[in-house]
C-alpha positions, 0 to 999 in steps of 0.5 A: 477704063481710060487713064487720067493721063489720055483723057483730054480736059479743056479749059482756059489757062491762067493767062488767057484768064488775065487777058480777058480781065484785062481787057474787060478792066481796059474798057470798064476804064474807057466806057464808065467815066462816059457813062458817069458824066452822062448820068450827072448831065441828065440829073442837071438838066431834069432840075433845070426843067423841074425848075421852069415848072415851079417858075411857071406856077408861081408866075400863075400864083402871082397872076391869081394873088397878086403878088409872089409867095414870100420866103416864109410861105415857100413853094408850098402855096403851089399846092395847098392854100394859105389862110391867108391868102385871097384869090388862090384858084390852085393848085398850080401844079399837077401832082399834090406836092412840091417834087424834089430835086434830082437827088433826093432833096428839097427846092430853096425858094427866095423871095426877093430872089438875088437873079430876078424877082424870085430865087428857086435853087437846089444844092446839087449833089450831097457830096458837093454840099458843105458839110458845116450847112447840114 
């Protein structure tokens, strides 16, 4: 029978241990804020083309009806017809609902817009959002 004493048992010390989780801390320190802002980046850019195709639908609609849809009527135009409204050869858009913005949320529409003939807009990120607006 061999004694616990001559028995050779490997493992790693508690200071080998530490230099690992230092070192894994060291690059989860470097790598992840890179990883972050490029993940905020993509979510930006994925609004700013969702929002040039509902420009380009309401610049249809506007070619069908003449006119842009106000404020009150919304985006939802795009994709049902108003009662109201003559001419609509809709949808404008190719799935059956007005898609939300990168975060979950639904696009302002303004019509007069402030920065051309119409405003559509998202509030970005729901920690940037005020919290006295919600």
């Amino acid at each position: 029978m061999q004694s616990i004493k001559n028995s050779a048992i490997k493992g790693f010390t508690l200071l080998e241990l530490l230099v690992v989780l230092a070192i894994i801390a060291l690059l989860m320190g470097v790598v992840g804020p890179q990883v972050m802002k490029h993940l905020g980046t993509s979510k930006t850019k994925a609004v700013k083309v969702q929002i040039e195709d509902l420009s380009l639908a309401l610049d249809m609609y506007k070619l069908d009806v003449g006119v842009y849809p106000s404020t009150e009527q919304g985006l939802d135009v795009l994709v049902a017809k108003p009662e109201t409204v003559r001419n609509w050869i809709g949808p404008y858009l190719r799935k059956s609902f007005i898609p939300k913005d990168a975060w979950g949320n639904e696009y302002h529409y303004q019509y007069p817009g402030d920065h051309g003939p119409f405003d559509i807009f998202s509030y970005g990120a729901p920690e940037f959002v005020n919290k006295a607006q919600i």
